[in-house]
GUSEKE-840371 format. One record per atom (N, C-alpha, C): residue in one letter; x, y, z. Coordinates in pm, whole numbers, padded with zeros to 5 digits, always signed. Layout:
N
AXYZ/...
END
This chain:
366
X+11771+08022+01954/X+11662+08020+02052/X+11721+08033+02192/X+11683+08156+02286/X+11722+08161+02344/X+11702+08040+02523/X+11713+08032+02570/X+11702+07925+02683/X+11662+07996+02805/X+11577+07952+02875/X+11526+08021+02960/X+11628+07994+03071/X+11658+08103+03182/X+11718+08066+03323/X+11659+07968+03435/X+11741+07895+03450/X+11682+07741+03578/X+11671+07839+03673/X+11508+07806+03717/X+11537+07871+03816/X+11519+07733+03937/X+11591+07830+04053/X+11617+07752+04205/X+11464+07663+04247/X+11509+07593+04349/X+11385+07526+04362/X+11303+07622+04476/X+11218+07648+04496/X+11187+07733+04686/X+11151+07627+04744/X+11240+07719+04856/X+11202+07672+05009/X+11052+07660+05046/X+11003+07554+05109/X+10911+07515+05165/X+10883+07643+05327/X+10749+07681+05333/X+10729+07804+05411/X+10777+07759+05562/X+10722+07609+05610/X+10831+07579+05680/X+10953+07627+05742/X+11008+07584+05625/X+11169+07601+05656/X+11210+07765+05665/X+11119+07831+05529/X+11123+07955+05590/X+11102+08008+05762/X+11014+07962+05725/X+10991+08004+05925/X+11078+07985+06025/X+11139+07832+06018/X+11273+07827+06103/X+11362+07906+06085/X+11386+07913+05984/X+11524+08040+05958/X+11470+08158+06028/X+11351+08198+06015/X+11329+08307+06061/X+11329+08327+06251/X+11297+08204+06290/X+11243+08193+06384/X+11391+08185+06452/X+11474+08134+06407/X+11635+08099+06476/X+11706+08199+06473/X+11672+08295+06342/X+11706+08407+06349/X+11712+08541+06434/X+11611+08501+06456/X+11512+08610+06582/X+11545+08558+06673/X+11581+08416+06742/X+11585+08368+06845/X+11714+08405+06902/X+11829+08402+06773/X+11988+08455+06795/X+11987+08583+06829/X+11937+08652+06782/X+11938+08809+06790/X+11867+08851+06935/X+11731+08774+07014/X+11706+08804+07089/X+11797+08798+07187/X+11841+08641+07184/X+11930+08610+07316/X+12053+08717+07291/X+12101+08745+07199/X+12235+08810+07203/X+12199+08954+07252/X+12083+09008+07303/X+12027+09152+07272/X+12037+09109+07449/X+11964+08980+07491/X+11921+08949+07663/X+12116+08966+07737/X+12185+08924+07660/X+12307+08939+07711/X+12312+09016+07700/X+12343+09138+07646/X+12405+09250+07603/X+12350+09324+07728/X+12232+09344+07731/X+12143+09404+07841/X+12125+09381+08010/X+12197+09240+07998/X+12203+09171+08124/X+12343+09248+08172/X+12459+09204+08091/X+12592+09267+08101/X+12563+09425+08165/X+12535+09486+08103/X+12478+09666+08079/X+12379+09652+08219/X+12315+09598+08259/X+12204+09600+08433/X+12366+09578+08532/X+12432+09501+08491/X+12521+09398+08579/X+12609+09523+08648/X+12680+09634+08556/X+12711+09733+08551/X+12684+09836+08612/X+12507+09855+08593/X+12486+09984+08653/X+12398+09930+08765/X+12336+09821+08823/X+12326+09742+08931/X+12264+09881+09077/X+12406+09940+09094/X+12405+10024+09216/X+12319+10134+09158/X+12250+10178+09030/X+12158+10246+09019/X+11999+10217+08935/X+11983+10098+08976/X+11885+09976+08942/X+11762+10001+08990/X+11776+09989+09118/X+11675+09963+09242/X+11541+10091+09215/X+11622+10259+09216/X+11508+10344+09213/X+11451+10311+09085/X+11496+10267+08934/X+11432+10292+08808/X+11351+10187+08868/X+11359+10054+08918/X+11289+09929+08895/X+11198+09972+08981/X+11173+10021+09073/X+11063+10090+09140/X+10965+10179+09122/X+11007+10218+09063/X+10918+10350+09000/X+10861+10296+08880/X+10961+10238+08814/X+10900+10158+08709/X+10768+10063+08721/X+10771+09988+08833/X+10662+09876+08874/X+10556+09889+08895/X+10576+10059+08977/X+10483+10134+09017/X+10396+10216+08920/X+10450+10268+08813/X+10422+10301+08698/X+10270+10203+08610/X+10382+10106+08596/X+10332+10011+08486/X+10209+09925+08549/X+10181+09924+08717/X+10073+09871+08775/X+09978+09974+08725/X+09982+10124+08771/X+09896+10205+08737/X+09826+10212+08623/X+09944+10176+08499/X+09877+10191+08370/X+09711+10164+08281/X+09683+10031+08384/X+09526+10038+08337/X+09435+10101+08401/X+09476+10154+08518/X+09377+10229+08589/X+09356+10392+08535/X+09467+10448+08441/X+09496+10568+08351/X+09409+10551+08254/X+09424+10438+08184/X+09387+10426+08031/X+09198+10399+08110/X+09161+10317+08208/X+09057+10273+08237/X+08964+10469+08262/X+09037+10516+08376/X+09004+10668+08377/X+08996+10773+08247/X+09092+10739+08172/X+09062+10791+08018/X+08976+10804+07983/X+08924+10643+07952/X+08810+10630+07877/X+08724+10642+07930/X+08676+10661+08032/X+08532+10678+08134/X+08488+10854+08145/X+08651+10920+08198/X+08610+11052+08215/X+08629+11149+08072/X+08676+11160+07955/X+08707+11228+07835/X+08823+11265+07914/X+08884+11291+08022/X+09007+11378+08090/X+09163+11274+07979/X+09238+11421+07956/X+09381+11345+07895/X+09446+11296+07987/X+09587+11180+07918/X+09618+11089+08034/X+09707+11164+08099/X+09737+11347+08044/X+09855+11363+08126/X+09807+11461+08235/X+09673+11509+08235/X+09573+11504+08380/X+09578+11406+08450/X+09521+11314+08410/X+09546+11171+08502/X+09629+11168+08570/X+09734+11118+08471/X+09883+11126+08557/X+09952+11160+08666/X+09891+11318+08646/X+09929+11387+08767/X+09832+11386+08891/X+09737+11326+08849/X+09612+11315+08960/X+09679+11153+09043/X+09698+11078+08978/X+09757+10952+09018/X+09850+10943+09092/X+09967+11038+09020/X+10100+11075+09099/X+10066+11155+09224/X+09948+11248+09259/X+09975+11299+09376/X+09879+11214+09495/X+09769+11133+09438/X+09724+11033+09501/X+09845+10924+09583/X+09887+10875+09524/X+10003+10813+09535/X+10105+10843+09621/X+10117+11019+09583/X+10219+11078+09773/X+10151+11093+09877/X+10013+11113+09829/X+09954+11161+09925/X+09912+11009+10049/X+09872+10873+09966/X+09887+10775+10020/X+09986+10735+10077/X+10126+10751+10019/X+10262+10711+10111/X+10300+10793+10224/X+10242+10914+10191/X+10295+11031+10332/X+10143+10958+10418/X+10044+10933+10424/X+09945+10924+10530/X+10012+10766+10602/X+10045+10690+10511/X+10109+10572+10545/X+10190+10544+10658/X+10287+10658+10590/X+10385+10684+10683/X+10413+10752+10808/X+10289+10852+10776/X+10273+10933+10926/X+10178+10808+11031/X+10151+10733+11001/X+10061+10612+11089/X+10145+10522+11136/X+10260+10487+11044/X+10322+10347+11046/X+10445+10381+11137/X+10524+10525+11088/X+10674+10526+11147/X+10638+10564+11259/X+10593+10620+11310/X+10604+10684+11472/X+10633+10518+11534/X+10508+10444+11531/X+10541+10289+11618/X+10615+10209+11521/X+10730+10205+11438/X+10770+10099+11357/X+10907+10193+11435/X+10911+10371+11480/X+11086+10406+11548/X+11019+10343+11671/X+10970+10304+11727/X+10959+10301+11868/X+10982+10175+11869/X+10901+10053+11802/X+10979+09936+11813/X+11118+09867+11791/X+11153+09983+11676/X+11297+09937+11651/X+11399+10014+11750/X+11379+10151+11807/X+11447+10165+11891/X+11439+10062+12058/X+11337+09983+12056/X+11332+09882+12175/X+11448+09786+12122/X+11407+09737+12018/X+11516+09627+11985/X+11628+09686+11954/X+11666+09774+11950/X+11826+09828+11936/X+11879+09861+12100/X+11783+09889+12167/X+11840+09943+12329/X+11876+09801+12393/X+11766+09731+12373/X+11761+09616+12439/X+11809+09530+12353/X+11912+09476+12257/X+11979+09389+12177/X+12066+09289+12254/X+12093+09318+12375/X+12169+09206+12456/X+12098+09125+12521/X+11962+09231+12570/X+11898+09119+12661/X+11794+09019+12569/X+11808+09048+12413/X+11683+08995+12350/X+11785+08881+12312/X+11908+08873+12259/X+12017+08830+12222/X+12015+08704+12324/X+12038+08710+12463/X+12053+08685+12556/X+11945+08577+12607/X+11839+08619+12623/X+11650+08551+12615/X+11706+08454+12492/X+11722+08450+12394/X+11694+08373+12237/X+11782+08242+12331/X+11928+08295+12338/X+12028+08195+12353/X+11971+08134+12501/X+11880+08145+12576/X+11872+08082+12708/X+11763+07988+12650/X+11687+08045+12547/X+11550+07999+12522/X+11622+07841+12415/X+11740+07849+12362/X+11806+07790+12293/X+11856+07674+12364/X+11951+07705+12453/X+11994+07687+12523/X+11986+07610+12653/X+11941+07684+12712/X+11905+07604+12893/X+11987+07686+12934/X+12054+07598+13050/X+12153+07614+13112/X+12275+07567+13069/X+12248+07506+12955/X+12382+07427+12903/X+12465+07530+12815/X+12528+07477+12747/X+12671+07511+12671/X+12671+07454+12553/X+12756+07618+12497/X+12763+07483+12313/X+12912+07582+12324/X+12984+07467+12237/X+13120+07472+12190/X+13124+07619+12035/X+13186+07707+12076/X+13234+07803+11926/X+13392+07841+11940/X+13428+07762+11841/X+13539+07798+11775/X+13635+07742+11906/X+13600+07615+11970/X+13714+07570+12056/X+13668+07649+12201/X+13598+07726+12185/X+13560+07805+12354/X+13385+07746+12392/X+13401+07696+12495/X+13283+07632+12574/X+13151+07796+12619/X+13072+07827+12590/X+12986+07955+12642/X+12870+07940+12653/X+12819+08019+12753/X+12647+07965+12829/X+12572+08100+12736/X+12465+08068+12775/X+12398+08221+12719/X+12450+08338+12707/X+12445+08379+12851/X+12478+08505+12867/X+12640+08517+12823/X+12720+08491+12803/X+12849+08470+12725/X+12844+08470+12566/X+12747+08430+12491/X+12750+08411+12369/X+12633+08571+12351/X+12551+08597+12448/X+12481+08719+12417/X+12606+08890+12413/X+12707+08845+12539/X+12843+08926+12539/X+12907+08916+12389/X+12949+08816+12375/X+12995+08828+12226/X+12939+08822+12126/X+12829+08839+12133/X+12773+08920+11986/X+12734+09042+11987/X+12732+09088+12100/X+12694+09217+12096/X+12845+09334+12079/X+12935+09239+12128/X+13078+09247+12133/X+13128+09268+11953/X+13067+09170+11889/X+13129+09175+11770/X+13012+09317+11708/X+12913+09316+11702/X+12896+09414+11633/X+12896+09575+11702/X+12948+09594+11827/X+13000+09707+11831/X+13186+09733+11780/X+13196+09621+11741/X+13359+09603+11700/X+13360+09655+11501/X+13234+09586+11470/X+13228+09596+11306/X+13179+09723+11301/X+13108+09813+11400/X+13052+09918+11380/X+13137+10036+11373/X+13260+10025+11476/X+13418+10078+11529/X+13492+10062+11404/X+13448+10002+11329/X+13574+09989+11226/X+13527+10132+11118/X+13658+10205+11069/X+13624+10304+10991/X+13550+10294+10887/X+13601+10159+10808/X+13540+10152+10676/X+13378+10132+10682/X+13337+10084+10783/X+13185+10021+10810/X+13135+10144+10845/X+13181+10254+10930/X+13081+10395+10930/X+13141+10431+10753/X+13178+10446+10661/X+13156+10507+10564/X+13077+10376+10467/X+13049+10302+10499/X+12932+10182+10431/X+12843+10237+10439/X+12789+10209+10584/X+12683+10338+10662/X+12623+10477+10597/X+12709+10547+10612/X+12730+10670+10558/X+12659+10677+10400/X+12762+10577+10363/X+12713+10569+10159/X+12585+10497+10156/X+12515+10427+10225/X+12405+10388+10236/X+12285+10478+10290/X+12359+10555+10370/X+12229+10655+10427/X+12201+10734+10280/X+12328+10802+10289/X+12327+10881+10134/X+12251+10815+10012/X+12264+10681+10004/X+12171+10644+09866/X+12023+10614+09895/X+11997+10626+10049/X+11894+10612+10075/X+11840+10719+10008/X+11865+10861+10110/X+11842+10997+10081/X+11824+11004+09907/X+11912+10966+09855/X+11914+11013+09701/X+11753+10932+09636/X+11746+10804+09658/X+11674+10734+09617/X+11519+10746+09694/X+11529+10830+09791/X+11353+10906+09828/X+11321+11027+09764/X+11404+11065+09688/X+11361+11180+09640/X+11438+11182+09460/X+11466+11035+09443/X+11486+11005+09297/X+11339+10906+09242/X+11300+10833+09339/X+11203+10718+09309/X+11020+10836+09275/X+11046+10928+09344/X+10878+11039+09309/X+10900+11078+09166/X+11029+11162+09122/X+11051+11215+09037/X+11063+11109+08912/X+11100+10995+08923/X+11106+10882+08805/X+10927+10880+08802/X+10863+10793+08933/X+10743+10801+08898/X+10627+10907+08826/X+10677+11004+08809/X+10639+11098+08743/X+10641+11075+08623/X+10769+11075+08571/X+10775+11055+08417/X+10734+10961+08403/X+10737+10851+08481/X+10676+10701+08380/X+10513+10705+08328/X+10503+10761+08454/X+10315+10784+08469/X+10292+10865+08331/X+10339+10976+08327/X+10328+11133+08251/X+10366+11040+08107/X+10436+10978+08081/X+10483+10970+07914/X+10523+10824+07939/X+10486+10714+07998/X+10492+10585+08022/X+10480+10478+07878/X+10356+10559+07767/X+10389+10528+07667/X+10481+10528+07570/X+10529+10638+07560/X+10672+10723+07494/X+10765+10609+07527/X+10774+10567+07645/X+10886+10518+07651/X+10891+10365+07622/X+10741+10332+07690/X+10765+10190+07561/X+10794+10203+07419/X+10730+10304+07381/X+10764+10299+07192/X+10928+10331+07187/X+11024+10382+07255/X+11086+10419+07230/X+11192+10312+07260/X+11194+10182+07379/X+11193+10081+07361/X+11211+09986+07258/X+11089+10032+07158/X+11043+09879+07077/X+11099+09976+06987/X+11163+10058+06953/X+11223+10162+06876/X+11405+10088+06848/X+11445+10056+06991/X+11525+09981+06967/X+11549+09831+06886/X+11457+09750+06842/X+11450+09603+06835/X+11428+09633+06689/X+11482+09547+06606/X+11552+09586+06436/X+11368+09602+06365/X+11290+09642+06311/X+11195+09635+06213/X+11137+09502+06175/X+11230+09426+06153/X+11173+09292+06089/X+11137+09186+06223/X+11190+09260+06336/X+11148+09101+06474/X+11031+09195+06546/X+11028+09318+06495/X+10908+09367+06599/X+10779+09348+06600/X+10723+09271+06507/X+10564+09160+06506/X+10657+09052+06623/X+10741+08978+06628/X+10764+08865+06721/X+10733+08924+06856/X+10829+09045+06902/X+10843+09075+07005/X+10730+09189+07053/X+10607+09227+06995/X+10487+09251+07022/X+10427+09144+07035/X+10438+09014+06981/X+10360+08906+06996/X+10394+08857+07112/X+10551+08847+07161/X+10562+08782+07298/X+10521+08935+07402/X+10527+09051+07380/X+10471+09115+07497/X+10353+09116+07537/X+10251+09050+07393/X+10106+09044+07461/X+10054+08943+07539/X+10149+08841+07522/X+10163+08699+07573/X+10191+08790+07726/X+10292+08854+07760/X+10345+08848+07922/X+10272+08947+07961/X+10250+09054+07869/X+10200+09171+07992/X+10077+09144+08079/X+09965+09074+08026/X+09890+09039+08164/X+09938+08880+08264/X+10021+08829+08221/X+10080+08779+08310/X+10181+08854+08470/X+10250+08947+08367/X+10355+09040+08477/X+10282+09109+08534/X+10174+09191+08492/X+10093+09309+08567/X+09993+09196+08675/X+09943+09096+08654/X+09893+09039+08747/X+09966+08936+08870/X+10081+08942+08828/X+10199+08908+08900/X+10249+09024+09063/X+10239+09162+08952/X+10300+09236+09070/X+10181+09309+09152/X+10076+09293+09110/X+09947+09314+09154/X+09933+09224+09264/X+09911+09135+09256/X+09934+08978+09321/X+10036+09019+09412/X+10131+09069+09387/X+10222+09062+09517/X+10203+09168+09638/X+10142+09240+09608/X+10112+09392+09645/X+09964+09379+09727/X+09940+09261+09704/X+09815+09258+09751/X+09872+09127+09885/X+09898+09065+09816/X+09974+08933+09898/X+10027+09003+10011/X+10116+09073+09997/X+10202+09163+10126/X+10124+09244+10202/X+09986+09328+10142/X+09914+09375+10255/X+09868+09291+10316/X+09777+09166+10272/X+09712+09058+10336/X+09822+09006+10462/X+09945+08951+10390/X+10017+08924+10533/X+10054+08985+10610/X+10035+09153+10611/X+10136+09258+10688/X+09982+09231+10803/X+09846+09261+10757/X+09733+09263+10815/X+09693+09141+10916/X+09695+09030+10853/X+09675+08913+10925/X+09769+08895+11009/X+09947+08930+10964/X+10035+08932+11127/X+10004+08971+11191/X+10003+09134+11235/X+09982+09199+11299/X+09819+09170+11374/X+09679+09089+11296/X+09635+09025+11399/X+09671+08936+11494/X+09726+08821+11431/X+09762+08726+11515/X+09835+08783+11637/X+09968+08829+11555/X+10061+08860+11678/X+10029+08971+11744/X+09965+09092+11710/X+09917+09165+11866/X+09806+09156+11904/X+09682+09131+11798/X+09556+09150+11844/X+09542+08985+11968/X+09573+08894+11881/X+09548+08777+11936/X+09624+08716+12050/X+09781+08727+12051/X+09894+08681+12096/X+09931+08771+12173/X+09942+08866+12204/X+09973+09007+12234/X+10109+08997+12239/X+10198+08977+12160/X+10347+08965+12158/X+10388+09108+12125/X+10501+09164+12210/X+10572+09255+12186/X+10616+09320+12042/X+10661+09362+11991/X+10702+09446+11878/X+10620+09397+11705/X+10442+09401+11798/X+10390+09307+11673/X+10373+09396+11533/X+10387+09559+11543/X+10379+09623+11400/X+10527+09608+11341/X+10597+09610+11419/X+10751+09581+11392/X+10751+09418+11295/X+10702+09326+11370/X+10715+09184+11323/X+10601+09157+11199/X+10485+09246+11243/X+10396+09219+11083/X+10459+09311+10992/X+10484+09418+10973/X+10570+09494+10875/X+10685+09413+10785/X+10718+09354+10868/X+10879+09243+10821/X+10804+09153+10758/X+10703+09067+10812/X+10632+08964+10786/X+10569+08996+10658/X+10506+09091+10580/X+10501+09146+10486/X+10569+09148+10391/X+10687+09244+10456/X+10732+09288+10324/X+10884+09131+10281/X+10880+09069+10362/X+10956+08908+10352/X+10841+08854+10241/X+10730+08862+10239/X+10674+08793+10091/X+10679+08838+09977/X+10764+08917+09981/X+10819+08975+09800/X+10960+08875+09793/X+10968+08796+09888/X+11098+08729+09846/X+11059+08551+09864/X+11010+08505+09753/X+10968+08377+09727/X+11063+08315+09823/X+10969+08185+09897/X+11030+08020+09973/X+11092+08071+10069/X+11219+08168+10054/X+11327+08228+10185/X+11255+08325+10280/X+11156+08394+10213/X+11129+08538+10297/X+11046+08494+10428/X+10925+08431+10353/X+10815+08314+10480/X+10880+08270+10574/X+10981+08235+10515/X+11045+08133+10625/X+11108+08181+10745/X+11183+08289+10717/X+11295+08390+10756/X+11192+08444+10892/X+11045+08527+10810/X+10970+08611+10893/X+10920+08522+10992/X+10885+08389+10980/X+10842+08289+11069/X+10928+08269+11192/X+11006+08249+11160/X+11167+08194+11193/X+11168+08309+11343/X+11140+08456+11273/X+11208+08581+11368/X+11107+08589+11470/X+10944+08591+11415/X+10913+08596+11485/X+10856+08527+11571/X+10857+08386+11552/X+10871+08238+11631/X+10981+08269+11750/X+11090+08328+11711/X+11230+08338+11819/X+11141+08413+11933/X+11076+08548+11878/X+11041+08671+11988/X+10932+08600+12035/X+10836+08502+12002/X+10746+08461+12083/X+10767+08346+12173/X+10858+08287+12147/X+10924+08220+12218/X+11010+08295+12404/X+11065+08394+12318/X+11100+08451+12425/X+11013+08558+12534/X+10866+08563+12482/X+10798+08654+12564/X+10620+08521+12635/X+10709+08418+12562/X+10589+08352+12621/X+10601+08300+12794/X+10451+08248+12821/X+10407+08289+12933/X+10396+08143+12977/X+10398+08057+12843/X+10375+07868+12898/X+10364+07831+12759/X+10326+07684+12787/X+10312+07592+12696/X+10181+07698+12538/X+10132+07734+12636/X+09967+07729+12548/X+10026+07863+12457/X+10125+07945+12487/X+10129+08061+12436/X+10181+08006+12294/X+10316+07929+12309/X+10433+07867+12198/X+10296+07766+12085/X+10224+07663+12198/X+10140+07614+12091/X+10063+07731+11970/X+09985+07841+12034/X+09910+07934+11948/X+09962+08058+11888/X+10092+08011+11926/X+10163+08080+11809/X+10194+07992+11655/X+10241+07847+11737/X+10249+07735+11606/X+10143+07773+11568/X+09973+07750+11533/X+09880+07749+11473/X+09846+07872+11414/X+09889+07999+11485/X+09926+08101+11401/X+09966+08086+11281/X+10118+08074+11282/X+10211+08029+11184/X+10151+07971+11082/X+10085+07837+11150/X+10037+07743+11050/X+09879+07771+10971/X+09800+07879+10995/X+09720+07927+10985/X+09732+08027+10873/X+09837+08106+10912/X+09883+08215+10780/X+09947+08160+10678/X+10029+08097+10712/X+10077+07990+10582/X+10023+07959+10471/X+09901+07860+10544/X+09806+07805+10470/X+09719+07902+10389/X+09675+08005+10486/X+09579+08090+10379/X+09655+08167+10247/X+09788+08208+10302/X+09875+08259+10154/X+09890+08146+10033/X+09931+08073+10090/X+09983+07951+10027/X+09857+07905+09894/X+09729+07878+09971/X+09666+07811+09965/X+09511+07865+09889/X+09512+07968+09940/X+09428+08083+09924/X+09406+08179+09863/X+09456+08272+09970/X+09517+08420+09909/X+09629+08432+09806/X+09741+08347+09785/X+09796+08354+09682/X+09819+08326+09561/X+09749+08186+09492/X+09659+08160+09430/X+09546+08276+09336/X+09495+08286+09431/X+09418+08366+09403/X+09451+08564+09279/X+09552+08594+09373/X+09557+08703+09394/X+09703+08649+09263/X+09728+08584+09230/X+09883+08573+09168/X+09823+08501+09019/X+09719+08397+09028/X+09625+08341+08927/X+09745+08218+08884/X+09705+08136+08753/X+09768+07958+08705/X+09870+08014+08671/X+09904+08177+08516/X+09958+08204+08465/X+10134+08210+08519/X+10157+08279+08678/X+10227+08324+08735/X+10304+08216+08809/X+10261+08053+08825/X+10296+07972+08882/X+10390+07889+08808/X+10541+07891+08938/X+10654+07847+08863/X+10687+07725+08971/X+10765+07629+08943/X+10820+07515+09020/X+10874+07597+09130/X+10842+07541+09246/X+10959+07598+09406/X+11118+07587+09314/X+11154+07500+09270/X+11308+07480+09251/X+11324+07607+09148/X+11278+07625+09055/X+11309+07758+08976/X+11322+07872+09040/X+11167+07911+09132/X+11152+07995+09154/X+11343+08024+09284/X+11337+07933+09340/X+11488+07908+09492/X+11616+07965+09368/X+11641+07903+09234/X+11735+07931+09139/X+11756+08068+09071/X+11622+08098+09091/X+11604+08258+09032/X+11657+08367+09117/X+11569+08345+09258/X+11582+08431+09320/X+11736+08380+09407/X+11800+08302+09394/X+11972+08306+09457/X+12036+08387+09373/X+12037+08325+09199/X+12108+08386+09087/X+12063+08561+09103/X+11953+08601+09125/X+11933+08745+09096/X+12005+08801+09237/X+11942+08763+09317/X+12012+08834+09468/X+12187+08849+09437/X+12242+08734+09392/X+12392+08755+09345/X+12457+08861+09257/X+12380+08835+09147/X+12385+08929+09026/X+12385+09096+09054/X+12240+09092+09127/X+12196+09273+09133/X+12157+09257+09294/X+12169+09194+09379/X+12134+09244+09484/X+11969+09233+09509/X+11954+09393+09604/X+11789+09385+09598/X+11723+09343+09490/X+11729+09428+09397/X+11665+09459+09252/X+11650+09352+09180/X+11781+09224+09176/X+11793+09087+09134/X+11662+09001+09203/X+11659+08984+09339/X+11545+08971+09416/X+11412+09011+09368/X+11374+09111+09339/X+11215+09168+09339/X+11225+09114+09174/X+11300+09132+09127/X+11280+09099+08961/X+11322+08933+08897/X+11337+08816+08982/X+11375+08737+09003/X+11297+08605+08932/X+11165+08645+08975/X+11039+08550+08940/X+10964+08631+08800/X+10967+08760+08800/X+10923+08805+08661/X+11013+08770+08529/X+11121+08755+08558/X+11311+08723+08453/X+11200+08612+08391/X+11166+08493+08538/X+11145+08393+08429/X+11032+08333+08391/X+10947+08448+08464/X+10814+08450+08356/X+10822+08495+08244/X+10869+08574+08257/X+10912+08661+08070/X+10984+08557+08004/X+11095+08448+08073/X+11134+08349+07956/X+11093+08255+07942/X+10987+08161+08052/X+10847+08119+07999/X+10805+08130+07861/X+10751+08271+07888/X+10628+08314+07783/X+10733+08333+07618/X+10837+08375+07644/X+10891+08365+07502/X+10875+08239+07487/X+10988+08183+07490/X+11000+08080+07471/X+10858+07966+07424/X+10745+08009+07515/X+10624+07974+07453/X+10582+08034+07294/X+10631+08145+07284/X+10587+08205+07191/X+10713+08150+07085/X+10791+08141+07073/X+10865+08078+06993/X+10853+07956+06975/X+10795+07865+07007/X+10783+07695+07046/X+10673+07702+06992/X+10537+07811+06934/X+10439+07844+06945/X+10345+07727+07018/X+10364+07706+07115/X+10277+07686+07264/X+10205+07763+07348/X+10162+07705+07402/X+10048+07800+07499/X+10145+07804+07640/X+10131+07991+07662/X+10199+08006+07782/X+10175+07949+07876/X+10001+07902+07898/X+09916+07880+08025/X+09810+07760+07971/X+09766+07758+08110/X+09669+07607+08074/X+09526+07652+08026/X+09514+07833+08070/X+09398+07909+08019/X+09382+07904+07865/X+09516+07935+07807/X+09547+07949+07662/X+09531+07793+07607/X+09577+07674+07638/X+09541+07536+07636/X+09369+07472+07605/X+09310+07531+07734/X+09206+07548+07737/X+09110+07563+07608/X+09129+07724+07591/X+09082+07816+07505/X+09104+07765+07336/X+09222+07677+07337/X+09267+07605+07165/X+09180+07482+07177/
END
């Protein structure tokens, strides 16, 4: 008589799942290195893909939304979008640069005497000690203007210059041509993407992209909107209201400083607090500029950003200060603008692996 084979005991579905889940979890992280290493690398040609890219992937529901409304294919669209899009940045630009060279050529002619104003406005009449040498204003406005016609004299700094103009140049006429393709075949290239990630984790990692993508797209939406609001409201305060000198110059900055979480606000405050300081007329001018300040603050802060950014997108100040140092180090610009999305995306995994709710909406909603 023959004897039947023992069979094994099974695993409880449980435990299946952990294995699976640790499995996937190893393979992801080892895939986030691999890829981090490989950005770390090509870094100095980062900036145009991540741009075009952002720009791309904002558009995407407004394609698929036009799709379905007009019967038109998306690669009509596309190209209707893409020339909307130059046609908006060239009108932009024919409005904005004429007075954004004129202010910056003021502050480049006049750099000693603005230099000069800051340190008196700093200053007094008194003296501060650098490096063992006693210097009044106008002495510390000499030597800085001193040092950077000295760093400018140095050979290697005109070919910095130089390689920077050049990647400028390359990257205005690399960033249209990317946006093209992303727009034109934007799908293609996600599939081709998720083309990479092994068969058996690609239910996980569709599950965590449905989790982030309306988080990220309302993220950079949110920011894009955030930065016109503040470029608009500076430029009231400070010329309509204040009438301070180089105010498309200082709302432009003031703007585009809120793509850079906690540091940028501060920075744009900071600069143009200095210039109103130095063009004010008395007490009452410096006060209504404070309430300025404290006025725009509040409505981004409080308001408009909130709003425009939604619960999903909201990270601790201390993360967000950790993100954006570590990325600025890492990649530079590109580390920066992509800084606060890194760790929304590891948020939302991580939610999705923990199986938790990314948001308090999703909380809610269970």
């Amino acid at each position: 008589m023959s004897r039947r084979p023992r069979q094994l005991p099974s695993r409880r579905a449980g435990e299946e799942r952990d294995d699976v889940g640790g499995t996937s979890t190893s393979i992801i992280i080892f895939v986030l290195i691999v890829v981090t290493l490989l950005l770390y690398e090509l870094q100095i040609i980062l900036l145009p893909f991540l741009i075009s890219g952002v720009l791309a992937y904002i558009c995407t529901p407004l394609l698929s939304w036009l799709a379905s409304r007009t019967g038109f294919s998306r690669a009509f669209l596309a190209v209707a979008v893409f020339v909307a899009i130059l046609l908006t940045v060239a009108l932009v630009g024919l409005l904005a640069l004429p007075p954004l060279q004129r202010e910056f050529t003021r502050v480049v002619s006049d750099f000693q005497g603005i230099v000069a104003s800051l340190a008196k406005s700093a200053l007094g009449d008194g003296t501060i000690n650098v490096f063992g040498k006693s210097m009044n204003a106008a002495q510390l406005a000499d030597a800085a203007v001193s040092s950077v016609r000295e760093w400018i004299d140095q050979p290697g700094k005109i070919l910095l210059l130089g390689g920077i103009t050049f990647a400028a140049v390359w990257a205005f006429f690399l960033i249209p041509t990317l946006l093209f393709y992303f727009l034109y075949s934007g799908p293609r290239v996600l599939r081709g993407l998720l083309w990479l990630v092994p068969p058996g984790h690609r239910p996980l990692v569709l599950d965590i992209w449905s989790r982030l993508d309306p988080v990220l797209r309302r993220y950079f939406v949110g920011v894009l909107v955030v930065v016109a609001y503040a470029s608009m409201a500076a430029y009231v305060g400070l010329g309509l209201v204040l009438h301070i000198p180089h105010a498309v110059f200082l709302a432009l900055l003031t703007g585009f400083l809120e793509i850079i979480p906690a540091f940028g606000p501060l920075v744009a405050a900071l600069i143009a607090g200095l210039v109103a300081v130095h063009y004010a007329t008395g007490l009452g001018a410096i006060i209504g500029y404070a309430l300025y300040a404290t006025a725009l603050r509040l409505s981004i802060d409080q308001l408009f950003g909130p709003l425009a950014l939604g619960v999903a997108a909201r990270l601790h100040p201390v993360v967000i200060m950790f993100c954006f140092i570590a990325g600025g180090m890492l990649f530079g610009i590109a580390g920066v603008i992509m800084a606060v999305p890194a760790a929304l995306a590891i948020k939302v995994w991580l939610a999705a692996l923990y199986e938790e709710p990314s948001s308090p909406n999703e909380a809610k909603s269970e």
